[in-house]
C-alpha positions as CSV (number, residue, x, y, z in Angstrom):
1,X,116.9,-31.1,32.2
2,X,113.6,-31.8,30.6
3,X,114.0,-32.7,26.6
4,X,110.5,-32.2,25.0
5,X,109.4,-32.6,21.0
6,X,109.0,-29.5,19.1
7,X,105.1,-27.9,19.5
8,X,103.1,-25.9,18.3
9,X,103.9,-21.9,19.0
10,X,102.3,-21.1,22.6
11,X,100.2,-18.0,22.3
12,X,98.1,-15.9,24.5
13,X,94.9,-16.7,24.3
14,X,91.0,-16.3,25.4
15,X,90.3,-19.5,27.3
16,X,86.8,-21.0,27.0
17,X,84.2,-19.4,29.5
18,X,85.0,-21.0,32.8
19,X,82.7,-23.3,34.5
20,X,80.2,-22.4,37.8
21,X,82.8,-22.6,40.6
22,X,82.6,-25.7,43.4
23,X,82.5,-24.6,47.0
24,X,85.6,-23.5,48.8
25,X,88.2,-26.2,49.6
26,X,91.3,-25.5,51.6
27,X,94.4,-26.9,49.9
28,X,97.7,-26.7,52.4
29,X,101.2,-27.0,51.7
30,X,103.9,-28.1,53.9
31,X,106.0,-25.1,55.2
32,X,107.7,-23.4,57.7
33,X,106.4,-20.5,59.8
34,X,107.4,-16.8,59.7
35,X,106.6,-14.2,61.5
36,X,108.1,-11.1,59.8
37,X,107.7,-9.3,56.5
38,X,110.2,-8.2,54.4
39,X,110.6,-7.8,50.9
40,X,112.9,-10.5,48.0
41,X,115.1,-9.3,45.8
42,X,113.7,-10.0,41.9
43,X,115.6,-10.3,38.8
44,X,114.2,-8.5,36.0
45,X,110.9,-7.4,38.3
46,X,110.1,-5.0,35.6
47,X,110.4,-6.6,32.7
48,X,107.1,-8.1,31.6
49,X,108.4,-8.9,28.4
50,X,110.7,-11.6,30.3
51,X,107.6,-13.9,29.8
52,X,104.8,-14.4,27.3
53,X,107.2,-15.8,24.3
54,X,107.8,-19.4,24.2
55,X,108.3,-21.7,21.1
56,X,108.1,-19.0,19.0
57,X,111.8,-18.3,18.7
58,X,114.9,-20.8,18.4
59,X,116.4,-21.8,21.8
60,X,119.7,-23.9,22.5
61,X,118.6,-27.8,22.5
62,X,120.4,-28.3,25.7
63,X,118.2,-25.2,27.3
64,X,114.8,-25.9,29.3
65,X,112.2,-24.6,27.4
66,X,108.8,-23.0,29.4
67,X,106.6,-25.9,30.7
68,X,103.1,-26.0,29.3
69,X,101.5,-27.8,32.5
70,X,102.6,-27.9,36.0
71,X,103.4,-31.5,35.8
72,X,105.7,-30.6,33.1
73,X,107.2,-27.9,35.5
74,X,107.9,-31.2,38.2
75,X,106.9,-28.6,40.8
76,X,104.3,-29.5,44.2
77,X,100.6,-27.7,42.3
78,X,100.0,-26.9,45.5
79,X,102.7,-24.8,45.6
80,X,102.4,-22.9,42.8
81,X,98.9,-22.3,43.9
82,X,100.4,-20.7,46.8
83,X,102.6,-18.4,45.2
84,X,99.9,-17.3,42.8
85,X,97.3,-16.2,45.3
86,X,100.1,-14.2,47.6
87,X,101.2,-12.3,44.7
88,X,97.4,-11.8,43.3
89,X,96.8,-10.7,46.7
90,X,98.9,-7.9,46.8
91,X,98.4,-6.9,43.1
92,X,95.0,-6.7,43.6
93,X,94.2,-7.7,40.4
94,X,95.9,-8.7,37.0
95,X,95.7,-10.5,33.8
96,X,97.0,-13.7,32.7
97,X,100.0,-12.6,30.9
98,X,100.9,-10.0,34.8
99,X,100.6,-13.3,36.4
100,X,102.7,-15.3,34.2
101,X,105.2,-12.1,34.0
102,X,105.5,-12.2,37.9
103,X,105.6,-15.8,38.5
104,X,107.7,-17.4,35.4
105,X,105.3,-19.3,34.4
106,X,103.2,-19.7,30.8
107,X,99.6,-18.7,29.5
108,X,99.1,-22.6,29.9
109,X,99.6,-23.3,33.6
110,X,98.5,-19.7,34.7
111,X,95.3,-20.4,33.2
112,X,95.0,-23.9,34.4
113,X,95.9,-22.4,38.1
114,X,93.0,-19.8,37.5
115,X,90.6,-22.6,37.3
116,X,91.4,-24.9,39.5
117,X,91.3,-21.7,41.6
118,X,88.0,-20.2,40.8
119,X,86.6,-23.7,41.2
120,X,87.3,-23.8,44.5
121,X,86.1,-20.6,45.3
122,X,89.2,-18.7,45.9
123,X,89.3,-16.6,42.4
124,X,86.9,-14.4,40.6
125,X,87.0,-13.9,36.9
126,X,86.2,-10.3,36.1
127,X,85.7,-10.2,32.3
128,X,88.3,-9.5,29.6
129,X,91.0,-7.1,29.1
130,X,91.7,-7.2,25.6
131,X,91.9,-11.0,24.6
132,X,93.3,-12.1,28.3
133,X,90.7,-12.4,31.9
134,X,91.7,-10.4,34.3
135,X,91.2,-12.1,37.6
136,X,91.2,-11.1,41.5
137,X,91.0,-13.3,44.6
138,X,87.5,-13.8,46.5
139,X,86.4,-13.0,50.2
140,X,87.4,-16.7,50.5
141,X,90.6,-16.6,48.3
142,X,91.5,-13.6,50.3
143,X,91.1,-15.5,53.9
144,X,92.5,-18.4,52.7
145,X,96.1,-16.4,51.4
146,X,96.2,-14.1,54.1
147,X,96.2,-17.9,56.5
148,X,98.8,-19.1,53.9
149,X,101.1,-15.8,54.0
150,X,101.3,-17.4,58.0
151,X,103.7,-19.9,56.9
152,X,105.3,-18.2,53.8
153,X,105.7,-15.0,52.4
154,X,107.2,-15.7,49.0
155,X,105.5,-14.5,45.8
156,X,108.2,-14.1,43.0
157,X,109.3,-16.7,40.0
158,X,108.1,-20.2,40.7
159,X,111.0,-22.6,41.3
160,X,112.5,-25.3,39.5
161,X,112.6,-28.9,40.6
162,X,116.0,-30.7,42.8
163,X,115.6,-33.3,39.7
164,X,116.0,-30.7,36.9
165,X,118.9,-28.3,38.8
166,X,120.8,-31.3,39.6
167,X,120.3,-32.6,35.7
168,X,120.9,-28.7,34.3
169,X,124.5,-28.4,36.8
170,X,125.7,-31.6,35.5
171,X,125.4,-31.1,32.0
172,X,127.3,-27.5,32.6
173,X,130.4,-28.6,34.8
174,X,133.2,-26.9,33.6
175,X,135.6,-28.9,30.8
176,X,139.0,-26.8,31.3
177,X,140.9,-26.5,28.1
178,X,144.1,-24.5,28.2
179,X,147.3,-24.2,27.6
180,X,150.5,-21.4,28.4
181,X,149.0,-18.8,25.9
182,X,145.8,-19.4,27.5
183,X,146.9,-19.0,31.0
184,X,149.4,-16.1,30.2
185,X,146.7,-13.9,28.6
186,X,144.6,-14.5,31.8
187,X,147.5,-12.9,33.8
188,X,148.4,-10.1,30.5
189,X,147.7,-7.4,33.2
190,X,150.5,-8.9,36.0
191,X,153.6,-9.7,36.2
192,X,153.6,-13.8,36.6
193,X,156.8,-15.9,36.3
194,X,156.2,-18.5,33.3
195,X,157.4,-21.1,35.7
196,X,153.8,-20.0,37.8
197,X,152.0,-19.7,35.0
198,X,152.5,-23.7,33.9
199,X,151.7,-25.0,37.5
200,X,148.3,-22.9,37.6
201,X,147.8,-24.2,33.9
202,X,148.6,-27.9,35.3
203,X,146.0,-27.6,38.8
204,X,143.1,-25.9,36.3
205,X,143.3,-29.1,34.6
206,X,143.4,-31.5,37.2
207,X,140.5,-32.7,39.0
208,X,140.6,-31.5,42.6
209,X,140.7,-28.7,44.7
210,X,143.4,-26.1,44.2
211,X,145.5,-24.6,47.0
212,X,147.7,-21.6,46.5
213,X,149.8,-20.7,49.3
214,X,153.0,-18.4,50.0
215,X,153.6,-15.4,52.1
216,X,151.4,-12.5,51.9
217,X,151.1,-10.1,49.5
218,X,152.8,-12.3,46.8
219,X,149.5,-12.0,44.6
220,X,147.7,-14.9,45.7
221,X,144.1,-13.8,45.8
222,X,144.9,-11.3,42.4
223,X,145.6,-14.8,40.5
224,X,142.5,-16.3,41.5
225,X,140.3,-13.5,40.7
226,X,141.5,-13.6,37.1
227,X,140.1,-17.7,36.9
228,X,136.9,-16.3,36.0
229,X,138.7,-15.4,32.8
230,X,139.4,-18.9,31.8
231,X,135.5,-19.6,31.2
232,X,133.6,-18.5,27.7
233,X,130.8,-20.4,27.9
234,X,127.4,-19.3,29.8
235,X,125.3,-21.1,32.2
236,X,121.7,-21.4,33.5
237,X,121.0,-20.6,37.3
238,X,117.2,-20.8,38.3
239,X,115.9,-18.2,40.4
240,X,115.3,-20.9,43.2
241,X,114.8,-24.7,43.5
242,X,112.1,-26.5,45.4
243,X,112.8,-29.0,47.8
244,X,110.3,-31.0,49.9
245,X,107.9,-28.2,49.9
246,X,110.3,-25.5,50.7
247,X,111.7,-22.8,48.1
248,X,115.2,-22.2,48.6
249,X,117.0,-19.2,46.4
250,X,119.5,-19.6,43.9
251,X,119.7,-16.7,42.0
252,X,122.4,-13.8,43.4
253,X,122.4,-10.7,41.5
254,X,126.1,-10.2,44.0
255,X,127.3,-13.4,42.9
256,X,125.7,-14.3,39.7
257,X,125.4,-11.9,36.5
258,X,123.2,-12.3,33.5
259,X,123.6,-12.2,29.8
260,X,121.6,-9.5,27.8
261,X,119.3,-10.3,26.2
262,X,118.1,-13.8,27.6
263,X,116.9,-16.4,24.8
264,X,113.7,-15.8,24.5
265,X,112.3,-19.3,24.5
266,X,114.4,-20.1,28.0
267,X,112.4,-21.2,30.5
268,X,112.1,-18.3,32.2
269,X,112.8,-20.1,35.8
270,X,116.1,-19.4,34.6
271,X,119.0,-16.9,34.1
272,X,121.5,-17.4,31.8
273,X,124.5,-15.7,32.9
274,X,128.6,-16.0,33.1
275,X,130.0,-18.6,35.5
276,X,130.1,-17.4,39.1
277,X,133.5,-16.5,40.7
278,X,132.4,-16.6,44.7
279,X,135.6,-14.8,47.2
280,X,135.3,-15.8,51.3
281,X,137.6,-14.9,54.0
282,X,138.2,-15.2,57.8
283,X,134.3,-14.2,57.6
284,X,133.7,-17.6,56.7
285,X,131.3,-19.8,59.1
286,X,129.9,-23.0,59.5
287,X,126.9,-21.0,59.0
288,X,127.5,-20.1,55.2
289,X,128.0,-24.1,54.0
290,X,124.5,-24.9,55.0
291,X,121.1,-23.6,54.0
292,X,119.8,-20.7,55.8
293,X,116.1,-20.5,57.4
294,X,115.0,-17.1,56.4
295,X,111.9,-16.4,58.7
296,X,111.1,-13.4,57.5
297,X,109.8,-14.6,54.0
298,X,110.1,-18.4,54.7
299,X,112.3,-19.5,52.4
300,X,115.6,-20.6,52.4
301,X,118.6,-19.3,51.4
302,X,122.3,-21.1,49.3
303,X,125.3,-21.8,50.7
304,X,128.0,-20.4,49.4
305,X,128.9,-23.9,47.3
306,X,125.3,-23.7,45.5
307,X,125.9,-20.2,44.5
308,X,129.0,-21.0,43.0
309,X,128.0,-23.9,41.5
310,X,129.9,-24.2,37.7
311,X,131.9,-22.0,38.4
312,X,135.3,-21.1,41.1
313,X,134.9,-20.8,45.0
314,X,137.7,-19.1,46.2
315,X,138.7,-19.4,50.0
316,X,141.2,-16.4,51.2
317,X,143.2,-16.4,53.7
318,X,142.8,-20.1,54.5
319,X,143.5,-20.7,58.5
320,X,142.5,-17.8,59.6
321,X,138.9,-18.5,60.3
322,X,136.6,-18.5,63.3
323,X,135.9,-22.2,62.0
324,X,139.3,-24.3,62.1
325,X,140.9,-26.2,58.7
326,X,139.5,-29.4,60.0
327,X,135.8,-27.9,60.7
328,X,135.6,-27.1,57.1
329,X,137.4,-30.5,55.9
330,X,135.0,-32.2,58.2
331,X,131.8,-30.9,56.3
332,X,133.5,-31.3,52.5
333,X,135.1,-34.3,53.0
334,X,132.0,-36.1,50.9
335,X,131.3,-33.2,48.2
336,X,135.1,-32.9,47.4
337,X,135.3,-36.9,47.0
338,X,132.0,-37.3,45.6
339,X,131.3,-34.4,43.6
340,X,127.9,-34.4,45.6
341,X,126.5,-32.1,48.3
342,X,124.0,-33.1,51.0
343,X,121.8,-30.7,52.7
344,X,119.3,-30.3,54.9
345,X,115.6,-28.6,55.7
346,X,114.8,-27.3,59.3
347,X,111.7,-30.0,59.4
348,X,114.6,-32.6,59.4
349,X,114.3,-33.3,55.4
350,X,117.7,-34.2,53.2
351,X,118.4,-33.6,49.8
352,X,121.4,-33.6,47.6
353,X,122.7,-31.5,45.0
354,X,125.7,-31.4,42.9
355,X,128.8,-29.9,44.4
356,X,130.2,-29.0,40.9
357,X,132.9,-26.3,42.0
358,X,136.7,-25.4,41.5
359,X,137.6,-24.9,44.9
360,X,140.6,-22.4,45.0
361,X,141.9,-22.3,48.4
362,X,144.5,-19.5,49.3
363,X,146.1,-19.2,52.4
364,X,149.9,-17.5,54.1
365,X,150.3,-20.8,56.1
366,X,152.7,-24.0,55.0
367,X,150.1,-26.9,54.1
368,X,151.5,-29.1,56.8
369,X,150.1,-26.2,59.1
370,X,146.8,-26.5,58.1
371,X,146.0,-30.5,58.6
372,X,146.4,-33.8,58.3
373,X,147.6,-35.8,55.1
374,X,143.6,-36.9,54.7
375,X,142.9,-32.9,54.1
376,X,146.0,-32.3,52.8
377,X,145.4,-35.3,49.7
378,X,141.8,-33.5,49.0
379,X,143.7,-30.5,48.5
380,X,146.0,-32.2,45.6
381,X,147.1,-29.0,43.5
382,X,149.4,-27.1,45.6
383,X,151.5,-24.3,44.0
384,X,153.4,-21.9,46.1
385,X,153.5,-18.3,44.8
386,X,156.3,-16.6,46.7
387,X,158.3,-13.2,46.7
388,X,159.4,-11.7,43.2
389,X,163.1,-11.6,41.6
390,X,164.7,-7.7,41.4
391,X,163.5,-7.8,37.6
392,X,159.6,-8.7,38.4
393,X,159.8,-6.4,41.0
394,X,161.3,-3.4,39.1
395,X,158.8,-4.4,36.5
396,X,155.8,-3.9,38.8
397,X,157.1,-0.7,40.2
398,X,156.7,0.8,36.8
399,X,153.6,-0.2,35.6
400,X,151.9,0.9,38.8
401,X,153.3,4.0,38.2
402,X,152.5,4.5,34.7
403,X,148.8,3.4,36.1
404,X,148.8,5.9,38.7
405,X,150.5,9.0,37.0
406,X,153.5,8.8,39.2
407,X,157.1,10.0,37.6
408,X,160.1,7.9,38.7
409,X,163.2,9.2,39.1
410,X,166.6,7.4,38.1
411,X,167.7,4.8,40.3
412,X,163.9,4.6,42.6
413,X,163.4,0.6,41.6
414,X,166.9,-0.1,43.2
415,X,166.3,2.0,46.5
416,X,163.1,0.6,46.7
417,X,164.1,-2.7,47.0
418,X,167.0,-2.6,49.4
419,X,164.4,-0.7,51.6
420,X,162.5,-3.9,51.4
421,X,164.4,-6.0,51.9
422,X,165.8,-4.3,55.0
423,X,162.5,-4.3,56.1
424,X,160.8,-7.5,55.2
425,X,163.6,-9.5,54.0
426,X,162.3,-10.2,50.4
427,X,160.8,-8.3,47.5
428,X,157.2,-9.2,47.9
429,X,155.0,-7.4,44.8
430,X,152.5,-5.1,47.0
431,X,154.9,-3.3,48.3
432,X,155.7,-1.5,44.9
433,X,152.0,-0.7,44.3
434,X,151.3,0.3,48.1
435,X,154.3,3.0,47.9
436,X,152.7,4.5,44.4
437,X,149.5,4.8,46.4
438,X,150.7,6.5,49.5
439,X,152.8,8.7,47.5
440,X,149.8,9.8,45.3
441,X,147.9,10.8,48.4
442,X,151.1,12.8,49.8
443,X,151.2,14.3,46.2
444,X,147.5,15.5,46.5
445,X,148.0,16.6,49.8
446,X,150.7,18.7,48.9
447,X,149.2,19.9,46.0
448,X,152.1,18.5,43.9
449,X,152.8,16.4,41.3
450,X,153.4,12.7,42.4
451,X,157.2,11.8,42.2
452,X,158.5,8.6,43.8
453,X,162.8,9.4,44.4
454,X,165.0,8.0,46.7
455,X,163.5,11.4,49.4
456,X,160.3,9.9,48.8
457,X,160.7,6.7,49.4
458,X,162.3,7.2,53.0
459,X,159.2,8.8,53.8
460,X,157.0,6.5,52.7
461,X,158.7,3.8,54.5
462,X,158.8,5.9,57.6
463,X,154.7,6.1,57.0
464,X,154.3,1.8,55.6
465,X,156.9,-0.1,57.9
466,X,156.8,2.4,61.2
467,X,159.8,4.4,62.7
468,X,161.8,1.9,64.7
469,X,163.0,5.1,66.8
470,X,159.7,6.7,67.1
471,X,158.8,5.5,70.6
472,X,162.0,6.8,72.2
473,X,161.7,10.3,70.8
474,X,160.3,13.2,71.6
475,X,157.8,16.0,69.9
């Protein structure tokens, strides 16, 4: 994070009359090569308001405020240089305050870019608009991007330094404090034994990754969707970080979702927003724990870990994976120990970055299944979420049905659970909402009003479980 003494209010201002430009000089950056176009996704893209106010409003102390000079900004000039002629390119031409609006950056470093620019004969000053220059690239400024745009396509918000995310994530990891009444109101909307709720309450507190486990449909991946709950506190995410050179995005309008309105004197590199709650299943690769080249723009995009950075990364269905247990323990076995990440740039470059996650794993399998004692030890809060008592169950039953409209008749909850426990040999809780829901679609096609009775509930089994006599029958 970069801590810097109260200043003077930035405004927009007339700069002095800029000086007879040098000749052309090329500048280069080190990049890798596209060959496609395509277009980024942009937060706030058309909100030019979302830059052009600075130190004239009161910010958090512990949030970056807007550099003033590109070494303030601890970003490659070159770089920035870059970014400014692609997007100038394509806008044609624009003011100070467009520029700053597109890129994230201040009247300050816009302005010292524009010169630096026109001096070497890539940018043309074309008088004032109002109290601001309005600017547009050269013949030489044009050749020159267009040989740039080669390499990279990128022209959004500059990015932020691997120095100030790493010091920005660190001051934000999560400081758990709850307690029973804490952890019961996260689960107010199920039915969770208090006996659960205490050993959920004990791993969210602990260090170290959490693994739920238990056979399926016994609510494992509803209780941690409902840990986002257990955060109050915002964070910052910057639209992308720069490493070596290379831009690689951060911000995930899927994963990550901002606060309205955003401090005005934020650095505008940066979103504030909730803490990100990130959900993989057997989709999960190799692939998505490392960054990813993006040829068409040049730039590289997060692994999953950096998106959910602060906040929960929640595995599902742990084990059953393209990748095996050990595959995954094999390239976390440093971030989960270390509380560190180390990743790597196609031209061979390392960096690190904080790994700074609750890791919620969540699979059907016994732990012993899954590996050895060295996974199973990084893995230390394990709490088994199994099938539900009569009373849970009955409990479930009717709230779905309240939910969903259905009327119960007298004595349903008991036939309901004989039936499954005849059929799966426990009372597991999704099978009292799956019934409501298949009997609300027989109601609707019936054009009838939904009724679960013990008639019903034969027939919905004989739809759910299967017809053991089906296949030695006859039309």
């Amino acid at each position: 994070m970069i801590d810097r003494p109260e200043e003077a209010d930035e405004q927009w201002v007339v700069p002095d009359p800029p000086a007879k430009p040098a000749s052309p000089t090329p500048a280069t950056t080190k990049r890798r090569s596209s060959d496609q176009t395509s277009p980024l996704p942009q937060h706030r893209a058309n909100r030019p308001e979302y830059v052009g106010r600075f130190a004239s409003e009161s910010v958090d102390a512990s949030h970056p405020r807007a550099p003033r000079t590109i070494a303030e900004a601890g970003i490659p000039g070159g770089l920035v240089e870059d970014i400014f002629m692609r997007w100038l390119l394509g806008a044609k031409r624009a003011t100070t305050s467009e520029i700053g609006s597109a890129l994230a950056l201040g009247p300050s470093i816009v302005q010292q870019v524009a010169d630096d620019l026109r001096d070497k004969g890539y940018l043309e000053y074309l008088g004032l608009d109002g109290r601001e220059y309005r600017f547009t690239l050269t013949e030489a400024g044009h050749a020159a991007t267009l040989e740039r745009m080669k390499i990279s396509l990128y022209a959004s918000y500059a990015p932020v330094s691997v120095a100030d995310y790493d010091s920005v994530v660190n001051s934000q990891r999560a400081v758990y404090e709850v307690d029973h009444a804490r952890v019961s109101e996260l689960f107010s909307d199920m039915i969770v034994p208090s006996a659960l709720i205490d050993k959920i309450g004990f791993a969210l507190l602990n260090d170290g990754a959490m693994f739920l486990y238990g056979p399926p449909g016994t609510g494992k991946t509803s209780i941690a969707e409902r840990m986002r709950g257990v955060f109050s506190d915002p964070i910052l995410v910057p639209h992308c970080i720069e490493a070596d050179g290379q831009i690689v995005m951060v911000f995930d309008p899927v994963v990550h979702r901002p606060l309205e309105p955003q401090p005005a004197a934020l650095d505008p590199r940066w979103v504030l927003c909730e803490r990100p709650l990130v959900i993989v299943g057997g989709e999960l690769s190799l692939e998505m724990l490392d960054l990813s080249y993006e040829s068409v723009a040049g730039v590289y995009t997060a692994p999953i870990q950096l998106l959910a950075n602060n906040g929960i990364l929640v595995i599902d269905d742990f084990g059953r994976q393209a990748i095996t247990p050990d595959e995954i323990l094999n390239r976390w076995i440093v971030p989960l120990s270390r509380n560190v990440d180390y990743l790597k740039l196609n031209n061979g470059a390392k960096f690190t970055v904080p790994f700074a996650v609750k890791l919620v794993v969540s699979s059907n399998f016994e732990p012993k299944r899954l590996g050895d004692d060295a996974f199973l030890r990084r893995l230390r809060n394990k709490v088994f979420v199994g099938s539900c008592t009569p009373e849970a169950f009955d409990g479930i039953l009717v709230k779905t049905a309240e939910s969903m409209g259905i009327e119960l008749a007298d004595g349903t909850a008991e036939y309901l659970r004989e039936v499954a426990v005849a059929n799966i040999g426990e009372l597991r809780p999704y099978v009292a909402v799956d019934f409501c829901d298949l009997q609300r679609g027989i109601a609707r096609y019936r054009d009838a009003l939904p009724m679960l009775d013990r008639a019903a509930v034969d027939e919905v089994a004989e739809i759910y479980f299967g017809d053991p006599d089906a296949l030695s029958s006859s039309w």
